[in-house]
C-alpha positions as CSV (number, residue, x, y, z in Angstrom):
1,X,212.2,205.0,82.8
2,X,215.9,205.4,80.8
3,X,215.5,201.4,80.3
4,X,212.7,201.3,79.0
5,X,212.5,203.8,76.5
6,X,215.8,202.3,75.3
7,X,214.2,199.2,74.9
8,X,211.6,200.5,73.1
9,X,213.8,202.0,70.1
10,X,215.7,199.0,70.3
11,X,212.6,197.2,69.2
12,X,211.8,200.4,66.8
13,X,214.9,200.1,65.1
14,X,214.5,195.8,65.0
15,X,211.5,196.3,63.1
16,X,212.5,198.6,61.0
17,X,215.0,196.1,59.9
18,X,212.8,193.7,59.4
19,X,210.6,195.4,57.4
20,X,212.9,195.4,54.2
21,X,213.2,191.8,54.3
22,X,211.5,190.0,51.1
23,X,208.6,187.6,52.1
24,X,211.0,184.5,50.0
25,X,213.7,185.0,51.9
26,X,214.9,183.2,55.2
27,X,216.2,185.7,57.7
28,X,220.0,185.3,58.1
29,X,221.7,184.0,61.1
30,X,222.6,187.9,63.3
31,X,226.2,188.9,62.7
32,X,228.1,192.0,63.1
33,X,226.2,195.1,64.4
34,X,223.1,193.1,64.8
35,X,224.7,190.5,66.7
36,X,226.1,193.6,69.0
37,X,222.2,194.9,69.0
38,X,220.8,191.4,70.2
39,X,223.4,190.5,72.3
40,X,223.1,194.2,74.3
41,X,219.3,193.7,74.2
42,X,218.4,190.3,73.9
43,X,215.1,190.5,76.2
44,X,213.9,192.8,73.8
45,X,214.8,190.6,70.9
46,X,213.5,187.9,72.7
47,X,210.1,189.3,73.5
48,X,209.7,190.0,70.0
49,X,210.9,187.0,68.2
50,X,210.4,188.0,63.9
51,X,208.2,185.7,61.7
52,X,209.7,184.8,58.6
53,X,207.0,182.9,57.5
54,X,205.5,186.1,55.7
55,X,206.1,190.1,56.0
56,X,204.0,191.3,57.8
57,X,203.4,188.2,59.5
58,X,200.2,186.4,58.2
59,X,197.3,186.0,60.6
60,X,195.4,182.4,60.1
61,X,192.0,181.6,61.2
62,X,188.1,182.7,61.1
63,X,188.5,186.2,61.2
64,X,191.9,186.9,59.6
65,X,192.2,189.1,56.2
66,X,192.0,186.6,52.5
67,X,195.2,186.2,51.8
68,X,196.7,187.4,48.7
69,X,196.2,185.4,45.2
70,X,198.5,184.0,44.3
71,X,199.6,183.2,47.9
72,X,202.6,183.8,48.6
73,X,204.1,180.7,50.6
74,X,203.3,178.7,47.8
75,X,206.5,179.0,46.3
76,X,207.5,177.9,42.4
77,X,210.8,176.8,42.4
78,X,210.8,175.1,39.2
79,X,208.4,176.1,36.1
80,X,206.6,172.5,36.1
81,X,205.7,173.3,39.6
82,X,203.1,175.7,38.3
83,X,200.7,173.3,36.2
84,X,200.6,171.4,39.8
85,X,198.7,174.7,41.6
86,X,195.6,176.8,41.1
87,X,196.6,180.3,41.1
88,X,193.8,181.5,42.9
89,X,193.5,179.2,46.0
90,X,195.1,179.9,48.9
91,X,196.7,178.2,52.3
92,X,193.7,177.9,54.8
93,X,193.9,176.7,58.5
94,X,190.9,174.4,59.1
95,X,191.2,173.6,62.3
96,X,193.6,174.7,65.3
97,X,192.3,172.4,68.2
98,X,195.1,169.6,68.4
99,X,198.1,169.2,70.1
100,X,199.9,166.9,67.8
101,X,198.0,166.0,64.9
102,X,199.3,163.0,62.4
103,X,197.8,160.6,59.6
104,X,195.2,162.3,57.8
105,X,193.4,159.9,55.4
106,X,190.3,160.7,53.6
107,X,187.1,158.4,52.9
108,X,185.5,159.0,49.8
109,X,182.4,156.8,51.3
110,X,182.3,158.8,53.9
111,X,183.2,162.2,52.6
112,X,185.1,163.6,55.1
113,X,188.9,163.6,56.3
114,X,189.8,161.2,59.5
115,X,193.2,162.3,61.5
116,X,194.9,161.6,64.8
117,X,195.6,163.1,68.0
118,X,198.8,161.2,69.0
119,X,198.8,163.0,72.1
120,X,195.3,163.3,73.6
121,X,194.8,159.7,72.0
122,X,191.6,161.2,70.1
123,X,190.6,160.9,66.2
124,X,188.8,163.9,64.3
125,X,187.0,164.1,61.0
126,X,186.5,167.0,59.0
127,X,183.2,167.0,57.3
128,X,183.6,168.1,53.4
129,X,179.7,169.2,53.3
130,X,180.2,171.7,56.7
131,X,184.0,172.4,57.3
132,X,183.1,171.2,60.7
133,X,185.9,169.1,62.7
134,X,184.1,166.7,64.9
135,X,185.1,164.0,66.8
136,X,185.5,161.1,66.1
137,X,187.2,158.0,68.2
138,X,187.2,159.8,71.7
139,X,189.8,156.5,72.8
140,X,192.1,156.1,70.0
141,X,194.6,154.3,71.9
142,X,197.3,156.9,70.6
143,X,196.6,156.4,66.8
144,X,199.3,157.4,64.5
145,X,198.9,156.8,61.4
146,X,195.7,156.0,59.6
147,X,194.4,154.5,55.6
148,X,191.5,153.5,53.9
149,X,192.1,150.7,51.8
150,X,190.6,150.0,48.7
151,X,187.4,148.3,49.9
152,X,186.9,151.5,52.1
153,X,187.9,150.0,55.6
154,X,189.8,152.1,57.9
155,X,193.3,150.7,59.2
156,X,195.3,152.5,62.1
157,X,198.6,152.1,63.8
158,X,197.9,152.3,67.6
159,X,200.9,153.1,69.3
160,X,199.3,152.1,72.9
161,X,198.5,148.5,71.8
162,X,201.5,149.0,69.3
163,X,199.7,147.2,66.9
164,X,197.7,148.0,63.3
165,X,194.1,147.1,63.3
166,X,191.3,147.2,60.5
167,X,187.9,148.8,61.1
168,X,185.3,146.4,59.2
169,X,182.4,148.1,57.5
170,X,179.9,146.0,60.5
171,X,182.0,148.3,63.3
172,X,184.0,145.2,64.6
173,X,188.0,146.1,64.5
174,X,190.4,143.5,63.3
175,X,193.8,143.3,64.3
176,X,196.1,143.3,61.2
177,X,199.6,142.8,63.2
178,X,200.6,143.0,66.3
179,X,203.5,140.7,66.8
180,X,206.4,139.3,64.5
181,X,208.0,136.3,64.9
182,X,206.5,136.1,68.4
183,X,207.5,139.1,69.5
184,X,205.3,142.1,69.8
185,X,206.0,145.4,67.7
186,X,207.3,148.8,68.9
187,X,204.8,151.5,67.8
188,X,203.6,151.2,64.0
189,X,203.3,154.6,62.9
190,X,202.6,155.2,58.9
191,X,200.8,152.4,56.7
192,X,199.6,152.4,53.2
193,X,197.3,150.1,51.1
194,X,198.2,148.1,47.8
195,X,195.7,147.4,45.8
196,X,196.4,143.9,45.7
197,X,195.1,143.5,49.5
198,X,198.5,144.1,51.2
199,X,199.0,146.3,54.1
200,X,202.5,148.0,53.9
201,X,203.9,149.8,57.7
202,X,206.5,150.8,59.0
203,X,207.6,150.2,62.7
204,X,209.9,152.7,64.6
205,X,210.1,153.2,67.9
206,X,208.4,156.9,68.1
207,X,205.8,155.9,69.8
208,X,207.5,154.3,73.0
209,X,207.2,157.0,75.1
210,X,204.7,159.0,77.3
211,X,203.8,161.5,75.5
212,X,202.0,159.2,72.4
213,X,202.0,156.1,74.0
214,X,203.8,154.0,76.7
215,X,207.5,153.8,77.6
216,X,209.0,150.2,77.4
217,X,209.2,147.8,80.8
218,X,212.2,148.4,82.9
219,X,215.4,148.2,80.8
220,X,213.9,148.0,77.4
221,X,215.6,151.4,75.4
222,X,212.5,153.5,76.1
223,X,213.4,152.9,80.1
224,X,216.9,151.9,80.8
225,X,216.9,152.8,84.1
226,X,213.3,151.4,85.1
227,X,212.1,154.9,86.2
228,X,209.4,155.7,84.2
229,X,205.7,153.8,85.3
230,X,205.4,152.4,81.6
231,X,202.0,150.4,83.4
232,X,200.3,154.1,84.2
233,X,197.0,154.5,81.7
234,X,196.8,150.5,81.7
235,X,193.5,150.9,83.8
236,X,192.3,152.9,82.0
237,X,191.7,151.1,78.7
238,X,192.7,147.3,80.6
239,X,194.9,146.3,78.7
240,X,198.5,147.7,77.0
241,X,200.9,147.1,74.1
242,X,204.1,144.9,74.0
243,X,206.9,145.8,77.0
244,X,210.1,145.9,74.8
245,X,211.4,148.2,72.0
246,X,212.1,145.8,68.7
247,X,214.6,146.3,65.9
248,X,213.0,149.1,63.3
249,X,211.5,147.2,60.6
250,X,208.8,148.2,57.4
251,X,206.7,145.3,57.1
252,X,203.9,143.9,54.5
253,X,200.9,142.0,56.0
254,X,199.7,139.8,53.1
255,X,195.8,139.7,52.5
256,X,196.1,135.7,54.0
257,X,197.9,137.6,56.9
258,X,201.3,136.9,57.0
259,X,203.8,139.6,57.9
260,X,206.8,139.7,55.8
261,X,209.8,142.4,56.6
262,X,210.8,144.6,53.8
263,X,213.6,146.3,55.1
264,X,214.8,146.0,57.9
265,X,217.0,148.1,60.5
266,X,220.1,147.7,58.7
267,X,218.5,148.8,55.5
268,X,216.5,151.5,56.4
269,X,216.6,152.6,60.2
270,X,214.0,154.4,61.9
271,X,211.3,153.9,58.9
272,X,208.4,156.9,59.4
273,X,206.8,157.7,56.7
274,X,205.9,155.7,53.0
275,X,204.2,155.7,49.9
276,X,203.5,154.1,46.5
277,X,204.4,155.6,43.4
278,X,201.2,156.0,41.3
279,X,201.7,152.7,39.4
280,X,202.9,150.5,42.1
281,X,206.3,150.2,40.7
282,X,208.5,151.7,43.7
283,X,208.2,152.4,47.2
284,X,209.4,155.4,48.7
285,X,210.1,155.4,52.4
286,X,211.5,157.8,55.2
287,X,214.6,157.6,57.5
288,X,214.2,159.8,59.8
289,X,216.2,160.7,63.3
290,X,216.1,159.7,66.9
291,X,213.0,161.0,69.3
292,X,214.6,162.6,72.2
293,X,213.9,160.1,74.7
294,X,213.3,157.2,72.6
295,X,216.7,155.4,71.9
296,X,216.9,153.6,68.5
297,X,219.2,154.3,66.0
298,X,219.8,157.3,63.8
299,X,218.2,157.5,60.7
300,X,219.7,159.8,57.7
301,X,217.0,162.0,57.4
302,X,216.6,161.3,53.9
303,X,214.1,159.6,51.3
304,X,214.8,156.5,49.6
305,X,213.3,154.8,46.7
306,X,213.1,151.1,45.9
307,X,212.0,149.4,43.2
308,X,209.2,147.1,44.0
309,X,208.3,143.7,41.3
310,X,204.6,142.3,41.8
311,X,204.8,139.3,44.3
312,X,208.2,139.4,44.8
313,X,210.3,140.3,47.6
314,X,212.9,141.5,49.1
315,X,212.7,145.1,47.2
316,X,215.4,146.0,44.5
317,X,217.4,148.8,43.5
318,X,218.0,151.0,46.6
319,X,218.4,154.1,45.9
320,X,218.8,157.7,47.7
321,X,215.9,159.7,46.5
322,X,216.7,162.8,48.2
323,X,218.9,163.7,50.8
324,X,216.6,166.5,52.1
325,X,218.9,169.0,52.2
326,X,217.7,172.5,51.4
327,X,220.0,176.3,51.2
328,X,222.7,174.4,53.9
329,X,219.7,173.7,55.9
330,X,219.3,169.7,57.1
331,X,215.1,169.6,56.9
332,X,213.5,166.6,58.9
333,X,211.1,165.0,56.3
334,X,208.2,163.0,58.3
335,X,205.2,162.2,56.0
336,X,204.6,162.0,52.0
337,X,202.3,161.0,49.7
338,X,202.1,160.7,45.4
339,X,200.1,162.5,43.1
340,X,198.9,160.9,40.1
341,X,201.9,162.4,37.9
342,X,204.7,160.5,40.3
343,X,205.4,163.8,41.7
344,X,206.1,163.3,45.9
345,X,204.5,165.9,48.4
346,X,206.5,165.7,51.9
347,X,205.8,167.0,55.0
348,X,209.2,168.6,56.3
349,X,210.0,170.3,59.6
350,X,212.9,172.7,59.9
351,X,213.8,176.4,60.6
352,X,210.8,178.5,60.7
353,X,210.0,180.1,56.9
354,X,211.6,176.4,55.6
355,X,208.9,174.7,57.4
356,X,206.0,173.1,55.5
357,X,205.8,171.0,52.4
358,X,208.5,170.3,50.2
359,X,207.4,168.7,46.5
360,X,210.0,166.6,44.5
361,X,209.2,165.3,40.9
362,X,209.7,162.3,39.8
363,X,213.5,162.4,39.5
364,X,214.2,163.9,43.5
365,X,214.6,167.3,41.6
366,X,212.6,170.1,44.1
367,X,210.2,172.1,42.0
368,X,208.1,174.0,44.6
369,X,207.4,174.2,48.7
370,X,204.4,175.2,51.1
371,X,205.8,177.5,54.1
372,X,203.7,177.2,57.0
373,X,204.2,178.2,60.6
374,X,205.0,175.1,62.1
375,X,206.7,171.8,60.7
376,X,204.0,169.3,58.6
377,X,203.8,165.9,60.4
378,X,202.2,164.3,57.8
379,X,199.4,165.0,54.6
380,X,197.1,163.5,51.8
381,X,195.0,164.8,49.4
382,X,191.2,164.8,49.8
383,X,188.0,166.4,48.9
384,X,185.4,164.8,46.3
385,X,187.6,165.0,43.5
386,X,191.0,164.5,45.5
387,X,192.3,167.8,44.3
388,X,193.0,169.4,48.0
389,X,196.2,168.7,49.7
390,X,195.4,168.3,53.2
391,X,198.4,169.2,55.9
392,X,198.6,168.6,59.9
393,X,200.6,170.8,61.1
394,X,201.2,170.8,65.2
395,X,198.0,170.9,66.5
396,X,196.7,172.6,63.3
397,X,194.7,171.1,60.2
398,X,195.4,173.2,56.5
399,X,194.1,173.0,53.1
400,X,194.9,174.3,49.9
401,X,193.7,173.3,46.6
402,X,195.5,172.4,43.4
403,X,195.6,171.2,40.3
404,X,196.3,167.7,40.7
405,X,195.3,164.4,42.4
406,X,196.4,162.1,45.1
407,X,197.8,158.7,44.0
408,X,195.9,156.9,46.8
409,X,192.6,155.0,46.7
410,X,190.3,156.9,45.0
């Protein structure tokens, strides 16, 4: 009875600590008296972990409160930041029926939004006309990322068949790449269109593993040891992907189908995500760090910019875009995309209350962020008029409106 009315004004007197905190402001790592508090009562502090996100914590879904206007975790950090948002819309969670959602791409034929699964292996749509999220692909063969190119087609990187294929218009699927200089690739994750009929991905090895995909054969760097039953699921679908880990490249597949590299691993190790900038003239492109489990190399965990020259290659001008580095914090950038004034919007995991969307203008400078619960895989902007920024977050889907336009085919 002693215990556990102590632990009860232990947990008084936590909240009532937390409740001066500002709703900006990142809660510090505990030191002094409150490290004494936690340490002496840590299953308290435990059971009762605090949200930073918002104070008091924001509820998401059907039946939570509207959110205050403007919202409060869209967050100006620079002035120009403010011309890019509508002061009245707010954060919205869509959907919250995924495990791990990745590449949303929107189809202006179609009208709706297409995004992955990576782990169930499913794809979704959201239809713009209902709001509703149906499926789609109920066998996606662990899609990653996904495109629409500029004729409309659908492209996806399939880290089961590790491969990138191209939905034609009659329903037949077209296989864009799937090996490079007779070897098969690891697990093509993010891909992009060019106008000109090129097909830009990159091609870590993320997707060598159980969980969104299949491990390598035995002693490829995905399974060392030879332990892991990379062949399990192969019944299921009859057939599988290639059986060894390759270096990490970021390849164009010309419209007569040849696959050039980029950059390869020594330029720009594990490659996630990539985009254009709105006129073509540079690509950006992600290093990110090692999967747990996956071997590879360690990336920087930075963005890097390159100049690229119509019809010619290798790129020019490497460059360190940002280093991704935010109040002493290391953030873990994963997906981006341009809006029509060069400005980057990038999907960033981290500390909860850092979490979300991080957006750079066109010199690297950070003018403003989205906090959201959970770390943004990946994001693109959608709707009729491509004026919604659309966010997969875990196994959530949000939206919020602004007052701007996505880069990508329109």
């Amino acid at each position: 009875m002693v215990t556990s009315l102590r632990n009860r004004l232990v947990r008084r007197h936590v909240l009532k600590g937390l409740s001066g905190l500002s709703a900006g402001l990142l809660l510090p790592r505990l030191s002094g008296p409150r490290q004494a508090l936690a340490t002496s009562a840590g299953a308290a502090v435990t059971a009762f972990p605090p949200d930073v996100t918002t104070q008091p914590p924001r509820q998401w879904g059907p039946e939570a409160p509207p959110s205050y206007a403007p919202d409060p975790d869209v967050m100006v950090i620079d002035r120009s930041f403010r011309d890019l948002i509508s002061g009245h819309a707010t954060i919205h969670r869509v959907w919250n029926g995924g495990v791990w959602l990745e590449g949303p791409a929107w189809s202006a034929e179609g009208r709706y939004l297409l995004f992955s699964d990576t782990v169930t292996s499913q794809q979704y749509r959201y239809l713009w006309e209902t709001g509703e999220v149906t499926l789609f692909r109920p066998e996606s063969y662990h899609s990653n990322g996904n495109t629409f190119d500029y004729q409309g087609r659908q492209i996806s990187c399939e880290h089961f068949l590790r491969r990138v294929v191209r939905w034609e218009h009659d329903g037949s699927v077209h296989v864009v790449a799937d090996h490079f200089e007779s070897k098969p690739l690891s697990s093509p994750n993010d891909v992009i269109a060019h106008p000109d009929g090129s097909i830009w991905f990159t091609d870590p090895g993320y997707g060598d593993s159980l969980a969104e995909g299949h491990a390598d054969a035995a002693g490829g760097e995905a399974n060392p040891d030879g332990r892991i039953r990379w062949r399990v699921g192969e019944e299921l679908i009859g057939a599988i992907g290639g059986m060894h880990r390759q270096p990490d490249h970021t390849f164009r597949v010309d419209p007569s189908g040849r696959i050039d590299v980029v950059l390869t691993q020594d330029q720009l190790p594990n490659p996630n995500g990539l985009c254009f900038s709105p006129d073509f003239s540079h690509l950006y492109v992600i290093s990110s760090g090692r999967q747990n489990g996956a071997g590879g190399h360690d990336g920087d965990l930075a963005v890097h910019e390159f100049d690229l020259h119509r019809q010619e290659l290798p790129l020019s001008n490497p460059r360190l875009f940002t280093n991704m580095r935010f109040e002493g914090v290391q953030m873990i950038p994963d997906g981006l995309r341009a809006d029509i004034y060069g400005n980057l919007w990038c999907g960033v995991s981290g500390p909860l209350g850092l979490c979300g969307v991080f957006i750079f203008n066109p010199e690297g400078h950070l003018i403003g962020r989205i906090r959201l619960p959970h770390g943004v895989s990946n994001l693109t902007f959608g709707g009729p008029k491509r004026d919604w920024l659309f966010m997969c977050a875990g196994g959530a889907l949000y939206s919020l409106q602004v007052n701007t336009q996505g880069a990508g085919p329109a």
